[in-house]
C-alpha positions as CSV (number, residue, x, y, z in Angstrom):
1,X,186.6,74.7,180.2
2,X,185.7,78.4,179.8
3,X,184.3,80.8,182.6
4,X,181.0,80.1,181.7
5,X,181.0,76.6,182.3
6,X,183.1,77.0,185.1
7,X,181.1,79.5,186.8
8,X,177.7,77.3,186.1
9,X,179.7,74.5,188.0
10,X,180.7,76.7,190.9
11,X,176.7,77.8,191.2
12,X,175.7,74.5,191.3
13,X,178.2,73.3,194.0
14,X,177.4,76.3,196.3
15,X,173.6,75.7,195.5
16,X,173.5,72.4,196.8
17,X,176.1,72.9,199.6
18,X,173.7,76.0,200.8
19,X,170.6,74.4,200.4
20,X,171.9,71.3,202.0
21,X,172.9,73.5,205.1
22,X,169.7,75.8,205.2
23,X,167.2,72.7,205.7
24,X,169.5,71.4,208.2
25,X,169.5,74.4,210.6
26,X,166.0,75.5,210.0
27,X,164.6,71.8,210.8
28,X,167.0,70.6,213.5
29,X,168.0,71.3,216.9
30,X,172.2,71.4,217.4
31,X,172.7,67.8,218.0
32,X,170.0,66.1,216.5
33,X,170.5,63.0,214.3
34,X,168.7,61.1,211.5
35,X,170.1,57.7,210.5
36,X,170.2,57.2,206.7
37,X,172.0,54.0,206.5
38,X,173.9,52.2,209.6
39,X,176.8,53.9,208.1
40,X,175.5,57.2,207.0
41,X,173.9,59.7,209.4
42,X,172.6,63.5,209.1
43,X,174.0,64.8,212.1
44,X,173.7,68.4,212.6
45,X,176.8,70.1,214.2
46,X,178.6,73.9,214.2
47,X,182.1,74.2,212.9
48,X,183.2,77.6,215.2
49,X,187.1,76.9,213.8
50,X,189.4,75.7,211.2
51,X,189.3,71.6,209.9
52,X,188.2,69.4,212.5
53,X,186.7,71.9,214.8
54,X,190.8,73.3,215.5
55,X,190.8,76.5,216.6
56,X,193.3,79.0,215.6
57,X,193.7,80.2,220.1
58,X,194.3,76.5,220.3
59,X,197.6,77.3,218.6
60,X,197.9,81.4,219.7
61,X,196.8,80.5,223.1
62,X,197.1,84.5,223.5
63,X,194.6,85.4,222.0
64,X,190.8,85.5,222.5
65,X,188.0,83.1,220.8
66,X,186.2,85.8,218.9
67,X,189.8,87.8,217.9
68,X,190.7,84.1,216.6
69,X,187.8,83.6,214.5
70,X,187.5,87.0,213.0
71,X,191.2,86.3,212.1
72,X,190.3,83.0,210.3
73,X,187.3,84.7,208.5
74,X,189.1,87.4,207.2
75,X,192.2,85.3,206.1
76,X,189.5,82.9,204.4
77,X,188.4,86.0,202.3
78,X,191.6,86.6,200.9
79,X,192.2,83.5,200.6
80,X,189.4,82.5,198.6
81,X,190.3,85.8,196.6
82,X,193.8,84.1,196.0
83,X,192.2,81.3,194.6
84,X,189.1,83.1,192.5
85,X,192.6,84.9,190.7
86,X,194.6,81.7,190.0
87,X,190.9,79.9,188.6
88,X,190.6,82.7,186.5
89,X,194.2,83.3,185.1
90,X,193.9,79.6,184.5
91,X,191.0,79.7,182.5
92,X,192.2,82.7,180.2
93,X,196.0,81.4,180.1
94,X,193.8,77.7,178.6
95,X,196.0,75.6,181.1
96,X,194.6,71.9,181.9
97,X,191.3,71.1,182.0
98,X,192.5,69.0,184.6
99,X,193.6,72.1,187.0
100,X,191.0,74.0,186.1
101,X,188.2,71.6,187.5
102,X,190.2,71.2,190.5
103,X,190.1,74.9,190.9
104,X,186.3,75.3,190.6
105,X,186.0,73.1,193.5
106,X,188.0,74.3,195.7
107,X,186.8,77.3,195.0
108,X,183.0,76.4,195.4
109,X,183.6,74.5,198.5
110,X,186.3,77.5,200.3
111,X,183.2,80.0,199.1
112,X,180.6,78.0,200.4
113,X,182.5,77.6,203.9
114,X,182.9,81.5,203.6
115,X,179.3,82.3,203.2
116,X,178.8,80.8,206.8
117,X,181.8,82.2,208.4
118,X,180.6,85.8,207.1
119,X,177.0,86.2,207.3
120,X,175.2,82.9,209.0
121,X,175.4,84.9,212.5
122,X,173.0,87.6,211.5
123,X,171.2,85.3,209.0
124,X,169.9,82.9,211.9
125,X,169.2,83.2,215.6
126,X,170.6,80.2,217.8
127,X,170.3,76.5,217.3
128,X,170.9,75.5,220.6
129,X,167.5,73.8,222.5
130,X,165.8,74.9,219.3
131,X,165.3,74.7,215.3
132,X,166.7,78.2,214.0
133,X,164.7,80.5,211.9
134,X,166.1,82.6,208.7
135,X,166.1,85.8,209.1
136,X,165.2,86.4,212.8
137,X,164.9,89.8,214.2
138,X,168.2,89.3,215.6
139,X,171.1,86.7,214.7
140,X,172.7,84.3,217.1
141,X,176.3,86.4,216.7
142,X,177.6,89.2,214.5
143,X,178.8,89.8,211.0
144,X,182.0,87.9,210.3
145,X,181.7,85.7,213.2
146,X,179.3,82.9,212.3
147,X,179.4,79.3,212.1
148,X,180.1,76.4,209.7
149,X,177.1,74.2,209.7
150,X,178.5,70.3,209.1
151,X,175.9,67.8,208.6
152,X,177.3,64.8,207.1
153,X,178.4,61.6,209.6
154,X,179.8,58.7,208.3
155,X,180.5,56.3,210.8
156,X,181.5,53.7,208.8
157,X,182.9,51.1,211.5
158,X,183.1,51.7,214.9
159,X,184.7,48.9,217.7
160,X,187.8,48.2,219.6
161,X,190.6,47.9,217.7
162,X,193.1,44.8,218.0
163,X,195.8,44.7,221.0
164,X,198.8,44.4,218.9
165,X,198.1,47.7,217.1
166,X,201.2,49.8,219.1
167,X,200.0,52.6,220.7
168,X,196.3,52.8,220.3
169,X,195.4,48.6,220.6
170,X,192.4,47.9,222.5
171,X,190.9,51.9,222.5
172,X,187.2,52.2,221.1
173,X,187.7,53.5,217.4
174,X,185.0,55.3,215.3
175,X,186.1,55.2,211.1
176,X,185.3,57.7,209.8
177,X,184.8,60.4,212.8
178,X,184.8,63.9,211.1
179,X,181.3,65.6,210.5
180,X,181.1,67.9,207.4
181,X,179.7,69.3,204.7
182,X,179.3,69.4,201.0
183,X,181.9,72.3,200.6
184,X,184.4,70.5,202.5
185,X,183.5,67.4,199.6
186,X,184.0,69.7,197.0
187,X,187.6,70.9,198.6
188,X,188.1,67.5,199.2
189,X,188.0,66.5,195.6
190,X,189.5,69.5,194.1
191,X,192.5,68.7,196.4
192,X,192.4,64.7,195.4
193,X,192.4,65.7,192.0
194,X,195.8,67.9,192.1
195,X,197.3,65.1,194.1
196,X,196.4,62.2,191.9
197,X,196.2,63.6,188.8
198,X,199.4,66.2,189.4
199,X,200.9,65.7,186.2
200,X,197.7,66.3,184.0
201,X,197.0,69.3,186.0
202,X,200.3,71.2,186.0
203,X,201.8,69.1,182.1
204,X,201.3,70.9,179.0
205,X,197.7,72.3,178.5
206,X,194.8,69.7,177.2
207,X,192.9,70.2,174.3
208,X,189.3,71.8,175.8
């Protein structure tokens, strides 16, 4: 895969991540929810931290909210720098096709994450009791400090779960729990594919 392509698949990821999160917070309130399927819902929530709505005071208790989350926005940037470097170097040093498509999406899906983070507090005013509108006279927070929209809720089965299971038998149990987003898909799968497919990826370089 050349940069061409590879750039072309990195538009097309963010386009539909960014799209995806722009109809959600211009046409529902925080909170709201459209069923799809029984399993599938559209379930508009703001990230404000790391995976799993973590936040990084959580673990530097020291530390204030907004110190916290500038911190993570800045160390996404050069993070997703880190990774823009190793895509490229990839692509000119012709390693696996393999590696290279795993690269392109967790590239797309750290960028499209970033966009959020960086510029969705002055892009938007506040969702909270309302829809938000684009480009308000004034943003719900500043530069570097907004949120990560999440949308998609998959609530595949949810009931109590059997009394022998140690630990956790009997307690109400929701599979799968997490709301996100299509960048966090596209990390997802870049990540499944070094995992799984580990030896194509990092072996002797494919014929592209």
């Amino acid at each position: 895969m050349n940069l061409k392509k590879a750039s072309l698949l990195i538009i097309i990821i963010l386009l539909i991540d960014q799209i995806s999160k722009i109809y959600v917070k211009t046409h529902f309130v925080l909170g709201e929810d459209v069923t799809v399927f029984n399993w599938f819902k559209i379930y508009f929530i703001e990230n404000n931290g790391m995976a799993w709505g973590t936040k990084l005071s959580d673990f530097l208790p020291f530390i204030t909210d907004r110190t916290a989350k500038l911190s993570l926005t800045i160390f996404r940037i050069f993070a997703i720098i880190g990774i823009g470097y190793w895509l490229v170097n990839a692509i000119k040093k012709q390693q696996s096709k393999t590696l290279i498509i795993a690269l392109v999406f967790i590239f797309a899906g750290a960028l499209g994450n970033i966009l959020d983070s960086v510029f969705y507090g002055v892009l938007f005013d506040d969702s909270v009791g309302q829809v938000a509108t684009f480009l308000p006279p004034e943003g719900y927070d500043s530069l570097l400090h907004g949120k990560v929209v999440d949308m998609l809720y998959m609530p595949i089965w949810k009931g109590y779960l059997p009394e022998w299971i140690p630990g956790i038998g009997g307690d109400y149990f929701t599979f799968f729990e997490p709301v996100f987003n299509v960048a966090d898909v596209a990390i997802s799968i870049g990540f499944g594919i070094l995992i799984f497919f580990n030896r194509k990826a990092f072996g002797k370089k494919e014929q592209l």
